[in-house]
PDB file of N, CA, C and O in Angstrom:
ATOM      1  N   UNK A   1     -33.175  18.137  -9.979  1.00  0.00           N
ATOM      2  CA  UNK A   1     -31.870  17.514 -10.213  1.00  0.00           C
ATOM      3  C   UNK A   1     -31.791  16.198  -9.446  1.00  0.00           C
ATOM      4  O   UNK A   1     -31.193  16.153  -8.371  1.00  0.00           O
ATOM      5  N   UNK A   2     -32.425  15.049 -10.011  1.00  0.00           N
ATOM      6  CA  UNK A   2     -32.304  14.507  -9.569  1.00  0.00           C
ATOM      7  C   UNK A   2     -31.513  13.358  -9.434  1.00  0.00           C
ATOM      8  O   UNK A   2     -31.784  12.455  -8.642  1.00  0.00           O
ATOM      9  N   UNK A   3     -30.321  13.367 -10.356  1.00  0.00           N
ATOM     10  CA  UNK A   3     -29.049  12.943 -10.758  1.00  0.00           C
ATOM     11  C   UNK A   3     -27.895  12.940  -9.522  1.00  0.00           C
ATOM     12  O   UNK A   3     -27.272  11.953  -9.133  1.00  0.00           O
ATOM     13  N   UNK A   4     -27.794  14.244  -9.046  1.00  0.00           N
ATOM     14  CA  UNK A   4     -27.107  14.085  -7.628  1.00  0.00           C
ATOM     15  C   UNK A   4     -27.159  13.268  -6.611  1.00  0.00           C
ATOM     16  O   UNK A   4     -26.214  12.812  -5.966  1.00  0.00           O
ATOM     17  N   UNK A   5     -29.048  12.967  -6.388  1.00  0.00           N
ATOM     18  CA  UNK A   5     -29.283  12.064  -5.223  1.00  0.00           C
ATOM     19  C   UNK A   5     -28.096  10.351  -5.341  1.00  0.00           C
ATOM     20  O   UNK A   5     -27.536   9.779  -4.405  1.00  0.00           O
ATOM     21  N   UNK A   6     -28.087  10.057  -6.525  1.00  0.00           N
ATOM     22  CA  UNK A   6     -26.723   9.167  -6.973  1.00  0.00           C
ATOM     23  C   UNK A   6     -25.773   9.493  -7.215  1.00  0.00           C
ATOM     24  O   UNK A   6     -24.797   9.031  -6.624  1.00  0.00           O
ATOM     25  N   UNK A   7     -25.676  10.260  -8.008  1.00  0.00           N
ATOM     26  CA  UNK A   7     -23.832  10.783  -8.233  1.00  0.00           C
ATOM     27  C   UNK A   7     -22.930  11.085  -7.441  1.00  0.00           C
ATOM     28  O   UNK A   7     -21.805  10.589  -7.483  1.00  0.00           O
ATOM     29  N   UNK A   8     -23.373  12.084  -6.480  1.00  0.00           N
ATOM     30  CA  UNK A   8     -23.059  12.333  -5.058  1.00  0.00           C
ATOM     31  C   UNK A   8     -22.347  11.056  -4.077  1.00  0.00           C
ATOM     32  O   UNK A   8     -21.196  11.039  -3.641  1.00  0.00           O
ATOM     33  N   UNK A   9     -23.372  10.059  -3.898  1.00  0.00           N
ATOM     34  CA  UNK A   9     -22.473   9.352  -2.831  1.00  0.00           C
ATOM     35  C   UNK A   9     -21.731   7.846  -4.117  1.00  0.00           C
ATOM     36  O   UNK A   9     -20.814   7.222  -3.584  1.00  0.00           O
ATOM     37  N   UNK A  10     -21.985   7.504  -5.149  1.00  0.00           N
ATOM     38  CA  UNK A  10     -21.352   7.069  -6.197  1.00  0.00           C
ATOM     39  C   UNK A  10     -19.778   7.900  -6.163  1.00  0.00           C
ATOM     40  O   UNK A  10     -18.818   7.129  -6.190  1.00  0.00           O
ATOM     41  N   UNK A  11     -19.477   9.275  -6.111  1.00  0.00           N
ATOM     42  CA  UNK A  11     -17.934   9.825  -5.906  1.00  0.00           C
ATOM     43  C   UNK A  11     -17.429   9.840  -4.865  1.00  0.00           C
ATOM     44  O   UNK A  11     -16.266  10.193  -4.669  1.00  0.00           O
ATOM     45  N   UNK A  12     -18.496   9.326  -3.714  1.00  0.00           N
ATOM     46  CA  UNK A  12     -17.683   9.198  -2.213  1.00  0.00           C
ATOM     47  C   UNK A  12     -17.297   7.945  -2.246  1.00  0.00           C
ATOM     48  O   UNK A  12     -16.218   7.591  -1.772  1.00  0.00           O
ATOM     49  N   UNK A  13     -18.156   7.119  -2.822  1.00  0.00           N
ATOM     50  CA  UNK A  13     -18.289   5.602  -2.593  1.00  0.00           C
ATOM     51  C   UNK A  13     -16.585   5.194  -3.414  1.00  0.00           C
ATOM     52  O   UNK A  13     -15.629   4.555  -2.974  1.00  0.00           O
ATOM     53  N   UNK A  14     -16.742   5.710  -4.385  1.00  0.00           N
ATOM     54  CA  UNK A  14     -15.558   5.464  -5.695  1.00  0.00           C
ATOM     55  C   UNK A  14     -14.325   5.837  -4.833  1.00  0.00           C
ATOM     56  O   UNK A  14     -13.291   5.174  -4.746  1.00  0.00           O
ATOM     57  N   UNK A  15     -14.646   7.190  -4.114  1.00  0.00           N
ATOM     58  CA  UNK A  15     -13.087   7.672  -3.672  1.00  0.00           C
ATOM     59  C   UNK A  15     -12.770   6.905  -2.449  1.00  0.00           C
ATOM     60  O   UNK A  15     -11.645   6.478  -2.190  1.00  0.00           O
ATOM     61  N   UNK A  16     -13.815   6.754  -1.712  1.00  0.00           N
ATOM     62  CA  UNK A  16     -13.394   5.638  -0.610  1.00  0.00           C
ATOM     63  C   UNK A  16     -12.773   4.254  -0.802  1.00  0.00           C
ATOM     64  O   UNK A  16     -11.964   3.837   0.027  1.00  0.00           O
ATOM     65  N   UNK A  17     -13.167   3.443  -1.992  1.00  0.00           N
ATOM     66  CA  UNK A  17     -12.264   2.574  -2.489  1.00  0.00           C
ATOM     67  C   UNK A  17     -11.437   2.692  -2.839  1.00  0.00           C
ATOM     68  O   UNK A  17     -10.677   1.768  -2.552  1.00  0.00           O
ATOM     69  N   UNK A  18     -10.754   3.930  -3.800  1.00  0.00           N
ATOM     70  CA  UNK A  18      -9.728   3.751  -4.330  1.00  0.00           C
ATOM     71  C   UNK A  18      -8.838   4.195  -3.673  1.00  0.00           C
ATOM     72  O   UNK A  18      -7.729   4.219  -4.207  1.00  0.00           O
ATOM     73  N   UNK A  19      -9.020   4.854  -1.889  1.00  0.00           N
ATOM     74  CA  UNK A  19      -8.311   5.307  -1.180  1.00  0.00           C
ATOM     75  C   UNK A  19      -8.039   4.303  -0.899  1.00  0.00           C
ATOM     76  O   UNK A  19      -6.846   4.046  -1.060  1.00  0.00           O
ATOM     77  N   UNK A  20      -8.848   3.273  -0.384  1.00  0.00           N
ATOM     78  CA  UNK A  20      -8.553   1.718   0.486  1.00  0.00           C
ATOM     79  C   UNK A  20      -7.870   0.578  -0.558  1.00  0.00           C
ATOM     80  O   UNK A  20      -7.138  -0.382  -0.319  1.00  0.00           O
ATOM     81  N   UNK A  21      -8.285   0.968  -1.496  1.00  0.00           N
ATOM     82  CA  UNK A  21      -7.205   0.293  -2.423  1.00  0.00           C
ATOM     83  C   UNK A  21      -5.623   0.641  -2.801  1.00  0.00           C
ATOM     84  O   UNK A  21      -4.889  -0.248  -3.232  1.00  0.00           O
ATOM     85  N   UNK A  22      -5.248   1.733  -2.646  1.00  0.00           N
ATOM     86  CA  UNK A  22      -4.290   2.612  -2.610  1.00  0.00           C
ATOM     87  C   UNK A  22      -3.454   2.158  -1.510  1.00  0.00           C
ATOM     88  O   UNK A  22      -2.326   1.681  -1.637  1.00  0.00           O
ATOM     89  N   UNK A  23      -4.152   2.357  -0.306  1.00  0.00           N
ATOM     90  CA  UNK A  23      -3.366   2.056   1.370  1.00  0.00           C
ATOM     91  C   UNK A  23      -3.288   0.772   1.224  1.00  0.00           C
ATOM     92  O   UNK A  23      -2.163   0.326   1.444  1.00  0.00           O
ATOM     93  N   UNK A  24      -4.143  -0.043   0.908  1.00  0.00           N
ATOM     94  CA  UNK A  24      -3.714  -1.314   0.614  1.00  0.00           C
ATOM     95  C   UNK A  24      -2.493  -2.010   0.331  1.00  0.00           C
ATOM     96  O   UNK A  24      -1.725  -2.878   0.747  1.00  0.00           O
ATOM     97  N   UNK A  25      -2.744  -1.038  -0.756  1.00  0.00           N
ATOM     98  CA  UNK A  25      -1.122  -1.357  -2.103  1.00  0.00           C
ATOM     99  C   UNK A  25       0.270  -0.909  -1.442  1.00  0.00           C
ATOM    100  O   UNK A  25       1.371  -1.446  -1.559  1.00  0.00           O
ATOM    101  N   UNK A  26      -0.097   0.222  -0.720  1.00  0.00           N
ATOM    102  CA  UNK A  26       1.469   0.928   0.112  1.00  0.00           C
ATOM    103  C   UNK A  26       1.937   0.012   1.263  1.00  0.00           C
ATOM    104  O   UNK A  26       3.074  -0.280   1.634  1.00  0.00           O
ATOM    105  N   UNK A  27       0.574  -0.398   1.771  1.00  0.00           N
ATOM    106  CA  UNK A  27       1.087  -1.607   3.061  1.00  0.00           C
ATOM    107  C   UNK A  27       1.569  -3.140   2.218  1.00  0.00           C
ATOM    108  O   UNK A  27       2.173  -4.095   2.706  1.00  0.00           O
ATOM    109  N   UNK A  28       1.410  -3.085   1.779  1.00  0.00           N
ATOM    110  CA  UNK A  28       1.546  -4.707   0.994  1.00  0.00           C
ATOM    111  C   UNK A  28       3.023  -4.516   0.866  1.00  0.00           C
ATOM    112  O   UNK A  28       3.783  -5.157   1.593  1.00  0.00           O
ATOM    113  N   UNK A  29       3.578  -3.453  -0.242  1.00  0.00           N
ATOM    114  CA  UNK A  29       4.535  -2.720  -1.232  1.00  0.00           C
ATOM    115  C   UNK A  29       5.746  -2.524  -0.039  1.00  0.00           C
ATOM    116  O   UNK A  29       6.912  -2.874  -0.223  1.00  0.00           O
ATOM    117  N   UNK A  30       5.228  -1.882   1.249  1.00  0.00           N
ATOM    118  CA  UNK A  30       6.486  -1.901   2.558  1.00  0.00           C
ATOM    119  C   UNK A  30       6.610  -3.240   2.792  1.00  0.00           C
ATOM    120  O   UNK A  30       7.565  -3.885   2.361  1.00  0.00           O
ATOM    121  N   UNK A  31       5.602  -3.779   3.530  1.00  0.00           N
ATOM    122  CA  UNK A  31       5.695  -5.347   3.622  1.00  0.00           C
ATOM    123  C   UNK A  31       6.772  -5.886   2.915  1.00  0.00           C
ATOM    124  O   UNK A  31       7.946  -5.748   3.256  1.00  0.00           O
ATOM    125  N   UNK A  32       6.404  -6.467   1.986  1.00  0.00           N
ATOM    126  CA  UNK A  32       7.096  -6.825   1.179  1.00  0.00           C
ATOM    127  C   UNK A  32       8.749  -6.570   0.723  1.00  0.00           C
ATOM    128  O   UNK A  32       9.613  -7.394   0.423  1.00  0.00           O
ATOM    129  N   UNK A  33       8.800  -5.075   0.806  1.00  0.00           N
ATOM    130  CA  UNK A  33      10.453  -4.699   0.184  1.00  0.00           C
ATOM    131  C   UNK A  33      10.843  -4.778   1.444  1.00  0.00           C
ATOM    132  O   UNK A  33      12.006  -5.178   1.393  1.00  0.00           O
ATOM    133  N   UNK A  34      10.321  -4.519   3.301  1.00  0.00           N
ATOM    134  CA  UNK A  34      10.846  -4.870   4.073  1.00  0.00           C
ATOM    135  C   UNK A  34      11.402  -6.550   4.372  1.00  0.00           C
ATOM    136  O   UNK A  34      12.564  -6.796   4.694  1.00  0.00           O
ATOM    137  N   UNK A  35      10.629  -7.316   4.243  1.00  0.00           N
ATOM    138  CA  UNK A  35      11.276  -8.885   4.387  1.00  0.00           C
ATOM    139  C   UNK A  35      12.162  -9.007   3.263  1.00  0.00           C
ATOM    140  O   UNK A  35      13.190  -9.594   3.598  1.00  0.00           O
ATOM    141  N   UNK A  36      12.145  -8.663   2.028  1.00  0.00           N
ATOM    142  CA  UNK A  36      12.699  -9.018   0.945  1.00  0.00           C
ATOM    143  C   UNK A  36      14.180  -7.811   1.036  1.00  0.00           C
ATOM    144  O   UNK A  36      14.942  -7.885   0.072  1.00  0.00           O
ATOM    145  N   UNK A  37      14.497  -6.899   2.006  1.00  0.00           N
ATOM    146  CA  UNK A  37      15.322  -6.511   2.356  1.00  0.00           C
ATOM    147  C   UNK A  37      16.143  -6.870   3.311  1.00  0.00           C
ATOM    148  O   UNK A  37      17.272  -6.379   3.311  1.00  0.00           O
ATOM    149  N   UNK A  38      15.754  -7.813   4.344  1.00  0.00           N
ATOM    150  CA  UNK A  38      15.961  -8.511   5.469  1.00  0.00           C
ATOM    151  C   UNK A  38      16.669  -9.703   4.726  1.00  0.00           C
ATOM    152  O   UNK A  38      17.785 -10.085   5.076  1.00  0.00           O
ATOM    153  N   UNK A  39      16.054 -10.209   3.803  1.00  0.00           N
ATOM    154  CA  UNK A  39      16.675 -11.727   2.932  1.00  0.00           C
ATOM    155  C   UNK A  39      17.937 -11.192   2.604  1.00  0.00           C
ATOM    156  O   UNK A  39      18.931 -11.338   3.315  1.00  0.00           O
ATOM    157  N   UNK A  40      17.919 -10.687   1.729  1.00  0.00           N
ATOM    158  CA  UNK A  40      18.966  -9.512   1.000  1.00  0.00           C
ATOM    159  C   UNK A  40      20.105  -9.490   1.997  1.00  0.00           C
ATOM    160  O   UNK A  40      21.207 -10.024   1.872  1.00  0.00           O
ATOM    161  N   UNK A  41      19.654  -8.802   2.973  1.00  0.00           N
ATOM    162  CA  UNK A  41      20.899  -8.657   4.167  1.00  0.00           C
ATOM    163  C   UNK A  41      21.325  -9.878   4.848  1.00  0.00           C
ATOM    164  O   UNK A  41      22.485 -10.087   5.205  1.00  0.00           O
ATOM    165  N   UNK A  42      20.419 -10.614   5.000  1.00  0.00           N
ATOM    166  CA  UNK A  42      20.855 -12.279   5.793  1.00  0.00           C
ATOM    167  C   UNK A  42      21.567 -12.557   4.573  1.00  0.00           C
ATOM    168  O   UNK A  42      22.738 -12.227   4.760  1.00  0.00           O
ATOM    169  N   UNK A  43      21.393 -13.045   3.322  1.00  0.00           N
ATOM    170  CA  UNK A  43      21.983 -13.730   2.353  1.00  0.00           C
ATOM    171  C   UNK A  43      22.927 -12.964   2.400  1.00  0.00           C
ATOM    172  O   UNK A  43      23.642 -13.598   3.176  1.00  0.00           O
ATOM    173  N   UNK A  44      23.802 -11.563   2.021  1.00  0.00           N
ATOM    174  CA  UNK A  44      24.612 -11.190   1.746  1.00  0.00           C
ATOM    175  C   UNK A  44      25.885 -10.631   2.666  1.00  0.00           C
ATOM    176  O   UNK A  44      27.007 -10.253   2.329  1.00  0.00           O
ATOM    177  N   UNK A  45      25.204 -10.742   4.046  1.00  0.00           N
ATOM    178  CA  UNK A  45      25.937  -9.478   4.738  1.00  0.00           C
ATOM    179  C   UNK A  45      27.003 -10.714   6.131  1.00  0.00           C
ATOM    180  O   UNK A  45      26.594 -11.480   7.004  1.00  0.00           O
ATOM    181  N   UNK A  46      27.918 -10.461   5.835  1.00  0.00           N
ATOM    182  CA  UNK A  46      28.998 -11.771   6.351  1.00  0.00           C
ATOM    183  C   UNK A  46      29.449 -10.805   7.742  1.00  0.00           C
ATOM    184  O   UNK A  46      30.557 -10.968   8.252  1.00  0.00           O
ATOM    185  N   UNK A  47      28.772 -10.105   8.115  1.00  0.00           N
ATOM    186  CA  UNK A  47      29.319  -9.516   9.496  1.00  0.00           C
ATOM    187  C   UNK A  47      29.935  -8.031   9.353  1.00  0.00           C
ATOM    188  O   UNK A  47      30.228  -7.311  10.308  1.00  0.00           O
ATOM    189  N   UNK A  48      30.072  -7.716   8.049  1.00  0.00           N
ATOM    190  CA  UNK A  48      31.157  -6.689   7.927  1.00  0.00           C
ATOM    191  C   UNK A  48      30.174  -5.422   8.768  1.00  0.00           C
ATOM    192  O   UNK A  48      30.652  -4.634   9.585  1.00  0.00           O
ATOM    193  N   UNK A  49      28.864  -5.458   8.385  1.00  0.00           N
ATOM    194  CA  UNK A  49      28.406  -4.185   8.781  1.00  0.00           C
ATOM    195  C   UNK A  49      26.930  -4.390   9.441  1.00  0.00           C
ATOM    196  O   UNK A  49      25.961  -5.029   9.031  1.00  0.00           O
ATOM    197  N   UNK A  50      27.133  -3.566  10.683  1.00  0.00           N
ATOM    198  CA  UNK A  50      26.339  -3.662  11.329  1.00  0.00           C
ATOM    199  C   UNK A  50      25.435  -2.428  11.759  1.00  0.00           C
ATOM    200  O   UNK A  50      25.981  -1.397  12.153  1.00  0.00           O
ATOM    201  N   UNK A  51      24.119  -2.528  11.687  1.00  0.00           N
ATOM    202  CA  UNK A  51      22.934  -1.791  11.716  1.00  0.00           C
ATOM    203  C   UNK A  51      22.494  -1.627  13.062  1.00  0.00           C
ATOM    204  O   UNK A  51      21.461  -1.002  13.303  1.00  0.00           O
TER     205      UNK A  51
END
């Protein structure tokens, strides 16, 4: 069987990227809706309420 000697680390290799691509995407995705929530609140928020 000598198909495994590749296939084998080819599904580690695959899942390790698409994990790091994944975490990637979630850190970017907070990033992002965090400053763009911060704008949101500077632009809109006239004092009434405070965090």
């Amino acid at each position: 069987m000598s198909y495994t000697h590749w296939f084998i680390p080819l599904c580690i290799g695959v899942s390790i990227g698409v994990s790091i691509v994944f975490s990637t995407a979630i850190m970017i995705l907070t990033i992002a809706t965090l400053s763009f929530r911060s704008k949101i609140k500077r632009k809109y928020d006239r004092g009434k309420f405070s965090d």
